[in-house]
C-alpha positions as CSV (number, residue, x, y, z in Angstrom):
1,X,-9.8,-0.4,-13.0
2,X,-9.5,-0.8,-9.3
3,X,-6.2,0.8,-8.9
4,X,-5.4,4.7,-8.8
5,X,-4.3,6.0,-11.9
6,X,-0.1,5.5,-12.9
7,X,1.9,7.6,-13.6
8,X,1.8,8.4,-17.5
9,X,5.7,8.8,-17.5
10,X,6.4,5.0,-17.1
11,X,4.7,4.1,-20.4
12,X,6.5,7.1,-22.0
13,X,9.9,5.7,-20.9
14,X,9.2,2.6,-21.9
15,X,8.3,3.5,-25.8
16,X,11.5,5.5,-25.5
17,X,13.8,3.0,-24.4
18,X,11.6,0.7,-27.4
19,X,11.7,3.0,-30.2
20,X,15.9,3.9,-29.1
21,X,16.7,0.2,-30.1
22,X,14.7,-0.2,-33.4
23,X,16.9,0.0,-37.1
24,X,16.3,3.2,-38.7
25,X,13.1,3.3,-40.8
26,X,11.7,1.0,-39.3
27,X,7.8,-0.3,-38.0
28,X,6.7,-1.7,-35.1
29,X,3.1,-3.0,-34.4
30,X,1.5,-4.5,-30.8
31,X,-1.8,-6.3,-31.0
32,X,-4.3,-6.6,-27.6
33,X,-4.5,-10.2,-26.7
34,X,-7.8,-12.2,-28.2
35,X,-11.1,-12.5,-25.9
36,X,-10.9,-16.0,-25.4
37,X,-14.5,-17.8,-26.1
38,X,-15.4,-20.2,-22.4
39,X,-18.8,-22.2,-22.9
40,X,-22.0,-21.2,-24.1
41,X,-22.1,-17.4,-25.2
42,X,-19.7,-17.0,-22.1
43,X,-15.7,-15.8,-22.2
44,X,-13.0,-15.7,-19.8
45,X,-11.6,-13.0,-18.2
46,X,-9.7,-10.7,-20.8
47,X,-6.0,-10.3,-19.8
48,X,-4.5,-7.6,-22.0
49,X,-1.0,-8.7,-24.1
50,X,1.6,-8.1,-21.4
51,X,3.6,-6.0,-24.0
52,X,1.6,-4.0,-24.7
53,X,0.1,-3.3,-21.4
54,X,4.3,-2.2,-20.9
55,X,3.8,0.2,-23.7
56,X,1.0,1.8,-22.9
57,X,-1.1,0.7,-19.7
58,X,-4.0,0.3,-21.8
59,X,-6.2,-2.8,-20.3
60,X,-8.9,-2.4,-23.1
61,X,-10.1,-5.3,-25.5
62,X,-8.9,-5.3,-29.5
63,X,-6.1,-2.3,-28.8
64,X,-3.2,-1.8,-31.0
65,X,0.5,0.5,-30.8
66,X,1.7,1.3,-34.0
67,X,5.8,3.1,-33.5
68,X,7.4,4.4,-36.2
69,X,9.8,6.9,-34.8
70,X,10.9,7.9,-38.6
71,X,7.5,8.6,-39.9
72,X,7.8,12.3,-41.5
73,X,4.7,13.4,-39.6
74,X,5.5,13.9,-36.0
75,X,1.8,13.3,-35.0
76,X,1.9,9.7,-36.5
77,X,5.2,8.3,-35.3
78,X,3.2,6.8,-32.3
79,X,-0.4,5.8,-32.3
80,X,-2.6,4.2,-30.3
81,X,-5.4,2.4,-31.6
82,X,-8.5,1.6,-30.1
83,X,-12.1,0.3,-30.7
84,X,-14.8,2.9,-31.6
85,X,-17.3,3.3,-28.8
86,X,-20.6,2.3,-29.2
87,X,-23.6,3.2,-27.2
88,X,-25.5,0.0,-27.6
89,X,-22.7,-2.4,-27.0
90,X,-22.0,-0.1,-23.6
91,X,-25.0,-0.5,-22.2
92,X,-24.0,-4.2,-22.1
93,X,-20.7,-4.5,-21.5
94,X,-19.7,-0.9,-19.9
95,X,-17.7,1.9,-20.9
96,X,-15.0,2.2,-23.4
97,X,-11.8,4.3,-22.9
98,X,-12.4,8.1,-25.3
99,X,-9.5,9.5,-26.7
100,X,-8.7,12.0,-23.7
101,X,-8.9,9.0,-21.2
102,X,-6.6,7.0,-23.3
103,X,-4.3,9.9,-23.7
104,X,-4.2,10.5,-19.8
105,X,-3.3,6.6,-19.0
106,X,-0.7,6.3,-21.9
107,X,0.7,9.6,-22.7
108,X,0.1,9.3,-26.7
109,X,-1.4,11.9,-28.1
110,X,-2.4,10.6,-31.5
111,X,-5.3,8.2,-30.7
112,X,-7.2,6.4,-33.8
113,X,-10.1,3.9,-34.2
114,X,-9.7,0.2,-35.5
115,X,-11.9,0.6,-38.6
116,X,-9.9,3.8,-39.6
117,X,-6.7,2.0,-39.3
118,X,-5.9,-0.2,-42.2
119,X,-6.3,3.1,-44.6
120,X,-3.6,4.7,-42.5
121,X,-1.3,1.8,-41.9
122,X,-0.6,0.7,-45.2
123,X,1.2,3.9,-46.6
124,X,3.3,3.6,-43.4
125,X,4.2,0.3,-44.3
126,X,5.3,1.7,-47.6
127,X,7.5,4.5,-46.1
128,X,9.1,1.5,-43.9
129,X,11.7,-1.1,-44.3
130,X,11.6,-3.1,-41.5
131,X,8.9,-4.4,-39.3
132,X,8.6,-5.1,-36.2
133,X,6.1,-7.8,-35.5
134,X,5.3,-9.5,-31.7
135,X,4.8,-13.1,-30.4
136,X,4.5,-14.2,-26.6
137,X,8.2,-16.4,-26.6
138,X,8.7,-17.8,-23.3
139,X,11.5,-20.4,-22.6
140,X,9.0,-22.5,-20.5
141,X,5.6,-22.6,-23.0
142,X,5.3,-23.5,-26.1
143,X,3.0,-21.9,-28.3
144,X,0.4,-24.1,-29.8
145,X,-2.5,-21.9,-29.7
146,X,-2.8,-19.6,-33.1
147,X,-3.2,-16.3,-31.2
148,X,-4.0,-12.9,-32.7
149,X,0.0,-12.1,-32.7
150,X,0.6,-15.3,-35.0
151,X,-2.7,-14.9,-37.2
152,X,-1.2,-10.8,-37.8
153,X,2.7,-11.7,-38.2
154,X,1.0,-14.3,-41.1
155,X,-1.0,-11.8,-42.5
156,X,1.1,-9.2,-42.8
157,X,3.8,-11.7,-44.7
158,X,1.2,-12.4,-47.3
159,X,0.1,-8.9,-47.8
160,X,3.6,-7.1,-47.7
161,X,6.3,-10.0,-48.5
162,X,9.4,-7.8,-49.4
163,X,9.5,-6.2,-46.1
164,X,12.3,-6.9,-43.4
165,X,10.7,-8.6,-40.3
166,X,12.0,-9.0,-36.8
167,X,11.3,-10.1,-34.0
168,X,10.4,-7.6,-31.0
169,X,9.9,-10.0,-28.6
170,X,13.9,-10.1,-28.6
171,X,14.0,-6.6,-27.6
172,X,11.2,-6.7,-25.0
173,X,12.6,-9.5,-23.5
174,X,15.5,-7.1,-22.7
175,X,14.4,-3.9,-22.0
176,X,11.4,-5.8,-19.7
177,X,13.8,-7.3,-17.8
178,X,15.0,-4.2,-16.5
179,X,12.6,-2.2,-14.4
180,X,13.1,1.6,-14.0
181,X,12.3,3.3,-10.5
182,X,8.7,4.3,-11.4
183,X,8.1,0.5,-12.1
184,X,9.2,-0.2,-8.7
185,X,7.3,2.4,-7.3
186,X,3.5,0.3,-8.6
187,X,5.3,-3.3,-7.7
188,X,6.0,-1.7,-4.2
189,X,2.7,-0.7,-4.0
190,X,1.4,-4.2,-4.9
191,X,3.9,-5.7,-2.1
192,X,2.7,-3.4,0.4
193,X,-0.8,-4.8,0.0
194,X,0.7,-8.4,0.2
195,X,2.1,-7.4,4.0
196,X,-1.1,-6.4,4.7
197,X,-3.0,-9.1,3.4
198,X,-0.3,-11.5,5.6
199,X,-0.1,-9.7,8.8
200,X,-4.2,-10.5,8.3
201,X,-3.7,-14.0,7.9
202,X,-1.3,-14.9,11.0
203,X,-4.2,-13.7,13.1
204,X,-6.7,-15.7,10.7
205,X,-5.0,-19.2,11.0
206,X,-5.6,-22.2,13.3
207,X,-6.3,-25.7,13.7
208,X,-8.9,-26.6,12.2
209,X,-9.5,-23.5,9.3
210,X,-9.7,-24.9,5.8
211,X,-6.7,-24.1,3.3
212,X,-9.8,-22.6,0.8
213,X,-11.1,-20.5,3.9
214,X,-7.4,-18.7,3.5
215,X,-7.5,-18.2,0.1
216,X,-10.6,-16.2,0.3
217,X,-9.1,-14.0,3.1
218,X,-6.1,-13.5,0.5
219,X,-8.9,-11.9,-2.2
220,X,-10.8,-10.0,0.2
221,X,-8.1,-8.1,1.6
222,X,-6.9,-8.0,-1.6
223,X,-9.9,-6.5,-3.2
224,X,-10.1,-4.2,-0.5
225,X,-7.5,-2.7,-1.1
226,X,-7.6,-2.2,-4.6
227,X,-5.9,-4.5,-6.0
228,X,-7.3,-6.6,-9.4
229,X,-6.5,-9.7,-7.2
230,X,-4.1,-12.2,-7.0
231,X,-1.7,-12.4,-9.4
232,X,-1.9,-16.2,-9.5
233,X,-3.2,-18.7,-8.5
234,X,-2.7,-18.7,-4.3
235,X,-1.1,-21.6,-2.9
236,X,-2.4,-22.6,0.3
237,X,-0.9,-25.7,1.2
238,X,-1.0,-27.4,4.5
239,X,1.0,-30.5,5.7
240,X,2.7,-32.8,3.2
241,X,1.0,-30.8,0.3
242,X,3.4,-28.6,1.0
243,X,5.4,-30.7,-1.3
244,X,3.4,-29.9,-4.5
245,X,5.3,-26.8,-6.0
246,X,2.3,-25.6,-7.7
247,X,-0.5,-26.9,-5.5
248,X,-3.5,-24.9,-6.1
249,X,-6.8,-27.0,-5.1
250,X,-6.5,-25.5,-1.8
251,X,-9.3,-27.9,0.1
252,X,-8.1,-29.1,2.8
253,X,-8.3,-28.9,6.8
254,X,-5.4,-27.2,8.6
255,X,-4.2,-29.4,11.4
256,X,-2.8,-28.4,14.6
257,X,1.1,-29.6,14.2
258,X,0.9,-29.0,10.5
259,X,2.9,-25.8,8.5
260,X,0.9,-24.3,5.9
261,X,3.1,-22.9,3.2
262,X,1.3,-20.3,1.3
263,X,2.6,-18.3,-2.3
264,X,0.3,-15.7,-3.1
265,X,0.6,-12.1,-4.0
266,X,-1.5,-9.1,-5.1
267,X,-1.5,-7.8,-8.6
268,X,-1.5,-3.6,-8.5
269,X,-1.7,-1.6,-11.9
270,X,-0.7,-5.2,-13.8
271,X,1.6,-5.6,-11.5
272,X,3.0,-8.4,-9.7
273,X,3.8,-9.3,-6.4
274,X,5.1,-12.7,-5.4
275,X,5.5,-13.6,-1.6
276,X,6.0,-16.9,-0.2
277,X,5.9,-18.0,3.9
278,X,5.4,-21.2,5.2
279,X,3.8,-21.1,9.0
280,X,2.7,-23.3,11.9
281,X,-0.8,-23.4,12.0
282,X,-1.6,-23.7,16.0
283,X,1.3,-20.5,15.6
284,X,4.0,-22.4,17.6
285,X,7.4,-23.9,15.0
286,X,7.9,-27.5,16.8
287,X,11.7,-28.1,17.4
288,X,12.3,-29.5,14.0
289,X,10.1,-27.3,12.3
290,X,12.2,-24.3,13.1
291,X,15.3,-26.4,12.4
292,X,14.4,-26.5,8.8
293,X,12.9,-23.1,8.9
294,X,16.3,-21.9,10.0
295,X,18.2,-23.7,7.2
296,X,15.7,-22.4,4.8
297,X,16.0,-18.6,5.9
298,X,19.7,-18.8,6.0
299,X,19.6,-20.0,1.9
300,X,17.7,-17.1,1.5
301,X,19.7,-14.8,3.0
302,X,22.7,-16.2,1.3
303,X,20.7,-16.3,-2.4
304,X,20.2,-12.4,-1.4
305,X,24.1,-11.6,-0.2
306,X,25.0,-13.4,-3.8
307,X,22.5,-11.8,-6.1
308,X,24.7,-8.9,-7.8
309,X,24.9,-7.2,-10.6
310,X,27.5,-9.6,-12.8
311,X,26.9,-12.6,-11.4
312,X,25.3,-15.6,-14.1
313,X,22.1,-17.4,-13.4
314,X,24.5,-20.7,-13.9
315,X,27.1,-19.4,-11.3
316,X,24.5,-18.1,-9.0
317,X,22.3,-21.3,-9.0
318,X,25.5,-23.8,-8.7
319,X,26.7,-21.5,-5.6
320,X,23.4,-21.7,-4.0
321,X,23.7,-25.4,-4.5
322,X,26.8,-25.8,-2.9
323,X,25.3,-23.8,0.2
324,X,22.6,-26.4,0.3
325,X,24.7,-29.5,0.4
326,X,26.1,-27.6,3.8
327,X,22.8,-27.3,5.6
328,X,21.4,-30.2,4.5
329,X,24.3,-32.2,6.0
330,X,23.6,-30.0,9.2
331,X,20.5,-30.7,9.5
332,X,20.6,-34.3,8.7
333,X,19.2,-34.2,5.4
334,X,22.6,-35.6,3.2
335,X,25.0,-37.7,4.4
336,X,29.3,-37.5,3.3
337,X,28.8,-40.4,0.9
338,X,25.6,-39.1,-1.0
339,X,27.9,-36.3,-1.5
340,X,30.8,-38.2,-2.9
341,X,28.3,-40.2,-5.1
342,X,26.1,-37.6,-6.1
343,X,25.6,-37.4,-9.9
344,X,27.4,-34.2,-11.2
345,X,23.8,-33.6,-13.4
346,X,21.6,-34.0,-10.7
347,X,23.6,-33.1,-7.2
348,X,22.3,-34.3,-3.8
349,X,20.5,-31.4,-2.8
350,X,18.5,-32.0,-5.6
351,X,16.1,-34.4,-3.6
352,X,15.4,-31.8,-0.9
353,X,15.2,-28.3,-3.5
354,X,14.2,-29.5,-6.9
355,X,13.4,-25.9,-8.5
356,X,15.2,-23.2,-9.6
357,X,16.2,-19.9,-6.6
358,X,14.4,-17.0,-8.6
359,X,12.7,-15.5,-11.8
360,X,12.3,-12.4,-12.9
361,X,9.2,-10.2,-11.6
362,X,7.2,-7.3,-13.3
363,X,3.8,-7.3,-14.9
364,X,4.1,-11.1,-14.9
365,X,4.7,-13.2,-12.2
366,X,7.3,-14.9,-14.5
367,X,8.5,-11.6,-16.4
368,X,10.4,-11.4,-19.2
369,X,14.2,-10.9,-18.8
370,X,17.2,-13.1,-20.1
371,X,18.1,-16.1,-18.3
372,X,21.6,-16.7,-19.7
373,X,23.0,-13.6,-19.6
374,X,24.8,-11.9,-16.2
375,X,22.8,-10.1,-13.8
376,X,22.5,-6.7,-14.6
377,X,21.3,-3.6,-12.3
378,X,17.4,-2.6,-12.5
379,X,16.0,-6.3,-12.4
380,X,13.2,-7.6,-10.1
381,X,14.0,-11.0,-9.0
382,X,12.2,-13.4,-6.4
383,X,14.4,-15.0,-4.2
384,X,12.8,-18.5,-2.7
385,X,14.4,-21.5,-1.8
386,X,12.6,-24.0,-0.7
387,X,13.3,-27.8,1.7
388,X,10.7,-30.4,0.8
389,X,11.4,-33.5,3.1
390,X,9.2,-36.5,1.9
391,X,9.7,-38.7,4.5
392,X,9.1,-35.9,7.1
393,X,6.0,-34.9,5.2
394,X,7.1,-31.1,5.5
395,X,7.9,-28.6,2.9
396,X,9.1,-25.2,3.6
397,X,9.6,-22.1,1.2
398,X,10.6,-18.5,1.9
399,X,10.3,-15.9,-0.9
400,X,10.8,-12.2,-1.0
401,X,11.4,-9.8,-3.8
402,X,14.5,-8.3,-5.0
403,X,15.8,-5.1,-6.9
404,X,18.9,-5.4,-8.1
405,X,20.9,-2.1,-8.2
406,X,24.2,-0.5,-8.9
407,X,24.3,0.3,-5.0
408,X,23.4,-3.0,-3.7
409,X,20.5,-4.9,-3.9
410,X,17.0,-3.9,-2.0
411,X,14.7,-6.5,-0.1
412,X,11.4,-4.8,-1.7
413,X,9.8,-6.9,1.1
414,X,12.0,-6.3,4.1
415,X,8.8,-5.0,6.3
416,X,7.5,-8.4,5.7
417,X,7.7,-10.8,9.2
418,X,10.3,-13.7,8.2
419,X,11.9,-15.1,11.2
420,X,10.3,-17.9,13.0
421,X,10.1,-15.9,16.1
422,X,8.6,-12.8,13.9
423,X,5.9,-15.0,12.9
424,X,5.0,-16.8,16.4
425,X,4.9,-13.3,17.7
426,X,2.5,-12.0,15.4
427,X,0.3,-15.4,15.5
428,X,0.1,-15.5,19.4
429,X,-3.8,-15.1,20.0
């Protein structure tokens, strides 16, 4: 790994606050995500389960957690299990985490190899009446792909039917969605590398730079400074592709007169930050630029006054909306009678911010945490409304990060230049 070592203690917390909400006598078992064949004898990138990577911090290929906070032998009531190492396969493919290293990243003490598991596991299961199985349940993905989760949960039905099964991914999607301060503490660190990767690029840009030329400045300072990399895909999109939420070819000149909106953010110990700012690339807004700039930044900063502990996603989203229809009047966007004839299911605004405000934030960009429950304190939210004009060929997006707290809510990016005249200061050559 790039990054310097976490603190052990988050991963401890974590199980805790896990193992605290299981039924009594009761099993719970986290696979690694599957190494994913590419072509030829090549595979992608492996990209540990993200669950698991919140139990433990263990990166490492064909890992498992096994909790059983019940079993009658302390030593065993949570295990790690890892791959054997092998001195052949390492001189290919590297080294392969030993018990003590495992123990220092995690904080489990009882560490056991894969091929001595199965032996162990099953009079566990015995001892158990419930088990805890995972799957990756996302509101926005379907899973069509039969994953290693999917192929165990099966397996385990046929070979122990009688058991109780649930579902952790209910849980996680709880307790995920609220981070604790150490959590913070890595995200911060991963936003901090983000400024400094930005402050880079307002001295980088100008007429004339391609949007791909920008992208590689993003994974060099990135790299740098020890970060894995991005944690998605950059957006670096100039002019009316600016439009295109998820634009991600990034090939394209950077005209003088154009913005360039760019969404990128570094990943640090798994994880995520998520920063959006859209900019004039000869480093001067034009008259209407900064107009909508303006109305932009003051959505934001409403979205972030609004963003409390209590509030609903529905409530918060609607009351956002109806701050839009202002602006957007203001600035000439909506007129009174697209107002009065505005469909109830698809409001005005709509045609000017067609995405949601925010999503949760942790080790993925789009981290678990419920979306229909009210806002509670300890989530990470991003906060990034955006005005895409089609007929003015300009899109604009602001996005900062946001814990939410008992005390008030804290910009985790408030170092970060945001006004119009920040950035114009910072880009004058």
């Amino acid at each position: 790994m790039k990054y310097l070592p976490l603190n052990a203690d988050i991963f401890v917390q974590n199980r805790k606050r896990f193992t605290e909400r299981m039924e009594k006598n009761s099993i719970a078992i986290f696979n690694s995500n599957d190494e994913l064949p590419m072509n030829g004898d090549a595979i992608h990138k492996f990209k540990q389960n993200s669950d698991l990577l919140w139990l433990t911090g263990i990166e490492q290929e064909d890992s498992m957690l096994v909790l059983f906070p019940d079993n009658p032998d302390p030593k065993y009531r949570e295990v790690l299990v890892l791959v054997r190492p092998n001195a052949l396969k390492e001189k290919w493919d590297g080294h392969r985490l030993r018990t003590n290293e495992a123990t220092d990243i995690s904080g489990i003490k009882t560490i056991i190899w894969l091929d001595v598991l199965d032996g162990m596991l099953q009079p566990w299961i015995h001892l158990s009446d419930t088990i805890y199985l995972n799957t990756n349940e996302n509101d926005r993905k379907a899973n069509l792909v039969p994953v290693r989760d999917y192929r165990y949960a099966e397996a385990m039905k046929q070979r122990y039917p009688l058991h109780n099964y649930k579902r952790s991914a209910r849980l996680m999607k709880e307790l995920r969605g609220i981070k604790s301060a150490l959590e913070v503490e890595v995200l911060q660190k991963a936003i901090d590398i983000t400024d400094t990767t930005f402050r880079h690029l307002l001295q980088f840009i100008k007429p004339g730079v391609m949007e791909y030329e920008i992208e590689a400045e993003i994974y060099h300072q990135f790299m740098k400074l020890r970060s894995a990399g991005p944690a998605y895909g950059s957006i670096i999109a100039s002019g009316d592709r600016a439009r295109t939420l998820h634009y991600v070819e990034n090939s394209r000149e950077c005209k003088d007169g154009e913005l360039i909106l760019m969404d990128f953010g570094a990943e640090y110990g798994n994880y995520c930050a998520d920063l959006t700012r859209t900019v004039p690339v000869n480093g001067k807004f034009g008259r209407r630029q900064k107009t909508v700039y303006n109305a932009c930044l003051h959505l934001h900063h409403y979205a972030a006054s609004i963003l409390k502990p209590g509030i609903s996603i529905i409530d918060y989203t609607e009351k956002i909306g109806d701050e839009a229809t202002i602006i957007f009047q203001k600035i000439g966007l909506l007129k009174k009678s697209d107002i009065k004839n505005e469909d109830p299911n698809d409001r005005a605004y709509r045609k000017y911010l067609y995405h949601g405000i925010s999503h949760h934030l942790g080790i993925d960009v789009h981290d678990l945490g419920t979306r229909t429950e009210s806002i509670k304190a300890g989530m990470v939210f991003t906060i990034e409304p955006g005005i895409y004009i089609e007929e003015e060929q300009m899109g604009v997006r602001i996005e900062n990060n946001f814990w939410v707290t008992r005390n008030g809510n804290k910009d985790l990016m408030k170092n970060i230049p945001i006004t119009a005249e920040d950035i114009e200061a910072l880009m004058k050559k």
